[in-house]
BAVOLO-388477 format. One line per 8 residues: number of its first residue (from 1); their letters; for each residue y, z, x of N, C-alpha, C, O. Coordinates in pm, whole numbers, plus 32768, in hexadecimal, padded with zeros to 4 digits. Layout:
NUM> A> Y,Z,X,Y,Z,X,Y,Z,X,Y,Z,X | ... $
//
This chain:
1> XXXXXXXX> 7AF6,763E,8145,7B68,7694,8131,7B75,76F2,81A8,7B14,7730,81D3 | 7BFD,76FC,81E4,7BF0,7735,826A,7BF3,7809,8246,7BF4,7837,81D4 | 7BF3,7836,8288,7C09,78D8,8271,7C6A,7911,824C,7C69,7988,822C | 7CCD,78C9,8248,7D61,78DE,8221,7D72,78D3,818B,7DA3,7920,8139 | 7D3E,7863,817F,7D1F,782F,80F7,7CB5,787A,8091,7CB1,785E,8019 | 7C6E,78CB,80C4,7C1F,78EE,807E,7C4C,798B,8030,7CA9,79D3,8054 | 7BEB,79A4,7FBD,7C18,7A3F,7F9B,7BCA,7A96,8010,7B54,7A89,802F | 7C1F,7AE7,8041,7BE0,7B44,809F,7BE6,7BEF,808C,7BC3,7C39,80E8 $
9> XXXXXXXX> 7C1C,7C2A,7FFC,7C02,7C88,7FB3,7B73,7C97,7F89,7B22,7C3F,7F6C | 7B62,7D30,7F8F,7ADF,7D3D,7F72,7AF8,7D86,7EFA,7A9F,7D67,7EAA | 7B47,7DD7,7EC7,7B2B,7E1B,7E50,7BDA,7DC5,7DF4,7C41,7D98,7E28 | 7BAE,7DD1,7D5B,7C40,7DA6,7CE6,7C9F,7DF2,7D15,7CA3,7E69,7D36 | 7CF7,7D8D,7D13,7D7E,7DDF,7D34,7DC6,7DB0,7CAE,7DCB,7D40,7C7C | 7E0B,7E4F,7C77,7E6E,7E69,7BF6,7EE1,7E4D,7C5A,7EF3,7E58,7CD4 | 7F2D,7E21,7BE3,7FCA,7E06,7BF3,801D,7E68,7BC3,8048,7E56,7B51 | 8037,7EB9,7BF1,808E,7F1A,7BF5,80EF,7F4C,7C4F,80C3,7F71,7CBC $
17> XXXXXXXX> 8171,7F57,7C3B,81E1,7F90,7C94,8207,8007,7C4F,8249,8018,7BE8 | 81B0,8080,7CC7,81E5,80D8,7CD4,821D,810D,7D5F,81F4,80E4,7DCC | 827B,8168,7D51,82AE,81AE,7DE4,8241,81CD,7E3A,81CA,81CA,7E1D | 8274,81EA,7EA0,8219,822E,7F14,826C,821B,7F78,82B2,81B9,7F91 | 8258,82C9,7FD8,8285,82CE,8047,820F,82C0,80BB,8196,82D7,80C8 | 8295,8282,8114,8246,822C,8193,8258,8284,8202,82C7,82AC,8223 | 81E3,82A7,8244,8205,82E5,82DD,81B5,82A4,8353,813F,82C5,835C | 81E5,824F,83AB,818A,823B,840C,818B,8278,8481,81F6,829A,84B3 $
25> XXXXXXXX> 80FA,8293,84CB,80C4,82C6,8541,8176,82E7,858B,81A5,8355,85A7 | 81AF,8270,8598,8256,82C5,85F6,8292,8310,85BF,82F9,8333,85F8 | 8275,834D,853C,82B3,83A1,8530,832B,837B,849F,8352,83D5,8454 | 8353,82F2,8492,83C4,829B,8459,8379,82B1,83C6,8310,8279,83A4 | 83CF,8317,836F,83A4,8317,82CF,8407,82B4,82AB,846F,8290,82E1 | 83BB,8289,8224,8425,8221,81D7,83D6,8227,8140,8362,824E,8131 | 843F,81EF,80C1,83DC,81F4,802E,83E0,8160,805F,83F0,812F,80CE | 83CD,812C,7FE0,8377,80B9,7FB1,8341,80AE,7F3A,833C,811A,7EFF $
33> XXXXXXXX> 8313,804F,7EFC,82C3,8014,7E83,8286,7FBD,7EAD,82A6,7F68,7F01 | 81EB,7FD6,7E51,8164,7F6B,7E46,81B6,7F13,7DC7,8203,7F1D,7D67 | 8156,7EA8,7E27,817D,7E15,7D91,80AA,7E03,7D5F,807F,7DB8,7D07 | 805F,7E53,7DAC,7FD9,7E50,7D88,7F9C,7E92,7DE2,7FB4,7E95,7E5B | 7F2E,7EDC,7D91,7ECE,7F34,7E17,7E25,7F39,7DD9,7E14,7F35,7D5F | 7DB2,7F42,7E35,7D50,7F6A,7E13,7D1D,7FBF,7E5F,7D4C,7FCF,7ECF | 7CBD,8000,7E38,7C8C,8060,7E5E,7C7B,8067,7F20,7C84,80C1,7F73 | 7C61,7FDD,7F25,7C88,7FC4,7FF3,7CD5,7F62,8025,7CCB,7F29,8091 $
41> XXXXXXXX> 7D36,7F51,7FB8,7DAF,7F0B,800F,7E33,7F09,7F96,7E31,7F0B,7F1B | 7E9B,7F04,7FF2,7F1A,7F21,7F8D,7F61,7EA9,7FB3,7F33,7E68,8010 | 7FE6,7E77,7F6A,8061,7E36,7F97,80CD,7E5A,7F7D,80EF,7E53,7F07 | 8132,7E93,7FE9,81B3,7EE2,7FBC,81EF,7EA4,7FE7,81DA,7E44,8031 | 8280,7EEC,7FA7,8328,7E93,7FF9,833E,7F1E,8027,82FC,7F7E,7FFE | 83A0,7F24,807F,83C9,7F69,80D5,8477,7F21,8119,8499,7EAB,8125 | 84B4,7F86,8131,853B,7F74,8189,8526,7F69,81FA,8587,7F39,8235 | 84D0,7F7F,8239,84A6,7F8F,82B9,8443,7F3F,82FB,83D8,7F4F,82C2 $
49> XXXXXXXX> 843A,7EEC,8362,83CC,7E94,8376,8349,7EF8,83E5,835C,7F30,8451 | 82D2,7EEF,8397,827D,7F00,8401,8238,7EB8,8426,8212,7E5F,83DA | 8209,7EBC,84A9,81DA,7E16,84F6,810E,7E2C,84E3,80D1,7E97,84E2 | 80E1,7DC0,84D8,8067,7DC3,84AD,8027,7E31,8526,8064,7E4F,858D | 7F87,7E6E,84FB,7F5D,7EE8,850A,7FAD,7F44,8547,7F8A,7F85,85AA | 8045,7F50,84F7,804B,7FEB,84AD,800B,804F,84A4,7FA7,801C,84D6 | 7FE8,80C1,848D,7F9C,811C,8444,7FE6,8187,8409,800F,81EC,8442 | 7FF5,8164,8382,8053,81A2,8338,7FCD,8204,82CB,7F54,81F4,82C2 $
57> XXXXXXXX> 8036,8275,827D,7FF6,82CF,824B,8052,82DD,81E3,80CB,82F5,81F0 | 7FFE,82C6,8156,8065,829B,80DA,804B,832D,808A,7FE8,8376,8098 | 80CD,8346,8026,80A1,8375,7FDF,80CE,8335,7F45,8142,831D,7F25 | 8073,8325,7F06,8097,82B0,7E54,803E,8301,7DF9,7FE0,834B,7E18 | 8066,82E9,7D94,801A,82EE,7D04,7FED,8271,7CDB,8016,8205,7CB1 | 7F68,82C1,7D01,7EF0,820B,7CCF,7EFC,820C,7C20,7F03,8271,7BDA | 7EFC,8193,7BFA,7F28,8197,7B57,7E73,81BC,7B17,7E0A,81D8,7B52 | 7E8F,81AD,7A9E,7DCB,81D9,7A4A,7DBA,815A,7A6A,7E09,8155,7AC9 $
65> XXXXXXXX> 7D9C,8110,7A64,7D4A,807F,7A66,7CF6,80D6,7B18,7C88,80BB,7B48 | 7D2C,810A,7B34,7CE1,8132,7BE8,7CB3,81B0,7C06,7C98,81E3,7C72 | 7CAC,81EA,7B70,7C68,8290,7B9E,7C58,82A7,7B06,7C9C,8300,7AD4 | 7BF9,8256,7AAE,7B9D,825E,7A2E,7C15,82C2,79E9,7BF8,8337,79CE | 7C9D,828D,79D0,7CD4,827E,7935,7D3B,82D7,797B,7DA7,82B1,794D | 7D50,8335,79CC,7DBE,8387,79F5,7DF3,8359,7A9A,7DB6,8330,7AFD | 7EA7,837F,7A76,7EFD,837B,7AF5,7ECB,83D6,7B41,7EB5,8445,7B11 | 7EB0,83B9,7BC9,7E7C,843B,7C3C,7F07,8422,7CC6,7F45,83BC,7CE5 $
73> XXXXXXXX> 7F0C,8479,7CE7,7F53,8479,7D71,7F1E,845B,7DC9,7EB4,8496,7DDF | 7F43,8406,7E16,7ECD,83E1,7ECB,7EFC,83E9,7F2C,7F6E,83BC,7F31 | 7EDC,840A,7F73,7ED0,840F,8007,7EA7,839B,8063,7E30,83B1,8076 | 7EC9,832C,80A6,7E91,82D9,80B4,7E85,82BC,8139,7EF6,828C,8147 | 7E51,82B2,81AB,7E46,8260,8215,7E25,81DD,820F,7DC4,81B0,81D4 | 7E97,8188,8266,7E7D,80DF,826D,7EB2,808E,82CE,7F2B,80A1,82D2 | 7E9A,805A,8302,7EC2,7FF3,8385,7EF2,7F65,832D,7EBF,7F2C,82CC | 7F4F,7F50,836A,7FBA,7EA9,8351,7F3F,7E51,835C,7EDC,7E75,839B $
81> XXXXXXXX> 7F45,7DFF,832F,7F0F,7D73,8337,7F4B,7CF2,8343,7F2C,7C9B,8394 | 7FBA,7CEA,82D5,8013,7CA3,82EE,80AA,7CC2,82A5,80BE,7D15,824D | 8124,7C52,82F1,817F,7C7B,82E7,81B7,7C39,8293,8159,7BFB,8262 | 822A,7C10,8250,8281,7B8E,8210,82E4,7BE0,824B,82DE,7C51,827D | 8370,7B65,8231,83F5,7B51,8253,841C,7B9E,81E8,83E4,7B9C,817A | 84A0,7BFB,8213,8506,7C1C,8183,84F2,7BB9,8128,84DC,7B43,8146 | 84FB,7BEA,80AD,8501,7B8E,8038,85A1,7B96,801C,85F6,7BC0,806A | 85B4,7B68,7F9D,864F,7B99,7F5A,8665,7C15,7F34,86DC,7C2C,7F20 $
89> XXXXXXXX> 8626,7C62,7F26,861A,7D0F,7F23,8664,7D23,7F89,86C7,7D6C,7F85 | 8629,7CC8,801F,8673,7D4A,80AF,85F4,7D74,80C1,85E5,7D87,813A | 858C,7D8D,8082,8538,7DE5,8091,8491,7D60,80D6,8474,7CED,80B5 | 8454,7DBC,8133,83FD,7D65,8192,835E,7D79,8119,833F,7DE5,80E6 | 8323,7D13,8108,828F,7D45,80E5,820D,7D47,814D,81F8,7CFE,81AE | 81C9,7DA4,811F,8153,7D9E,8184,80D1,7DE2,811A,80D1,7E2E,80B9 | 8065,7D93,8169,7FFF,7DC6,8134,7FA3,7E04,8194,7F71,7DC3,81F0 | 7F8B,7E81,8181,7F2E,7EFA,81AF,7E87,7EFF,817D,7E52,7F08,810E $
97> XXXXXXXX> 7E56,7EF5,81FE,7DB7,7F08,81D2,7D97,7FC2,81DE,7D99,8013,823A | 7D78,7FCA,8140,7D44,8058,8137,7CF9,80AA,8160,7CAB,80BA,8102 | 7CC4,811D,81EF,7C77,811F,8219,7C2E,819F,81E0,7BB4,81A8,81DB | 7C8D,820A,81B2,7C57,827B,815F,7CB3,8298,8107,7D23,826B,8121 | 7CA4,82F4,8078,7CFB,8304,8031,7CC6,8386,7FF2,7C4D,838C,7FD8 | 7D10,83E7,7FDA,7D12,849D,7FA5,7D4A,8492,7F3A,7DC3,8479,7F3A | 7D05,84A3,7EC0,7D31,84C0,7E51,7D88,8577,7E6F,7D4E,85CC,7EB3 | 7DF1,858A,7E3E,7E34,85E8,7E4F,7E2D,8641,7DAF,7E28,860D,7D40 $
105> XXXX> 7E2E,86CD,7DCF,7E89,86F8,7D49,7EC9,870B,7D0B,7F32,8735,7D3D | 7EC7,8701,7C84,7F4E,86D6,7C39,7FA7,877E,7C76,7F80,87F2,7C7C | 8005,874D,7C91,8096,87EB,7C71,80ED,87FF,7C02,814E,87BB,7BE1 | 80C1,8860,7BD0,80F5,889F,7B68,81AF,88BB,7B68,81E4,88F6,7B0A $
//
């Protein structure tokens, strides 16, 4: 089985689409939605294409299945990995390898 082919995730990834805003290193904010994330790697759609190693800085609400039973706010640093073509959305997918992530506090 070649490397392509293989699973190359290291931690479960939940299926969840939630929002998150996108900012990369140039400066270019954009939102977006995860179609799945784990604790070190996500997959979002986006309006906007970013070209592999990116280094984008997310901010999402990781669902409970990813922080023992409660929604937390994050902070996320992550570099592109790979890209896909617009789908029928309009909207580009990519998946981001997670390199650190800040649980934030909730705001009242």
């Amino acid at each position: 089985m070649s490397q392509s082919q293989r699973e190359r995730r290291s931690g479960k990834r939940i299926a969840a689409r939630v929002p998150v805003k996108i900012q990369a290193k140039s400066g270019v904010q954009q939102a977006g939605h995860t179609r799945d994330l784990s604790t070190n790697g996500v997959f979002l759609y986006s309006d906007t294409q970013f070209s592999e190693g990116s280094e984008l800085e997310m901010i999402l609400v990781l669902p409970p299945e990813l922080t023992n039973g409660e929604r937390r706010w994050a902070c996320c640093q992550a570099s592109v990995v790979r890209v896909e073509a617009a789908g029928q959305e309009g909207n580009f997918g990519m998946a981001a390898k997670i390199r650190r992530f800040e649980l934030l506090p909730e705001i009242l």
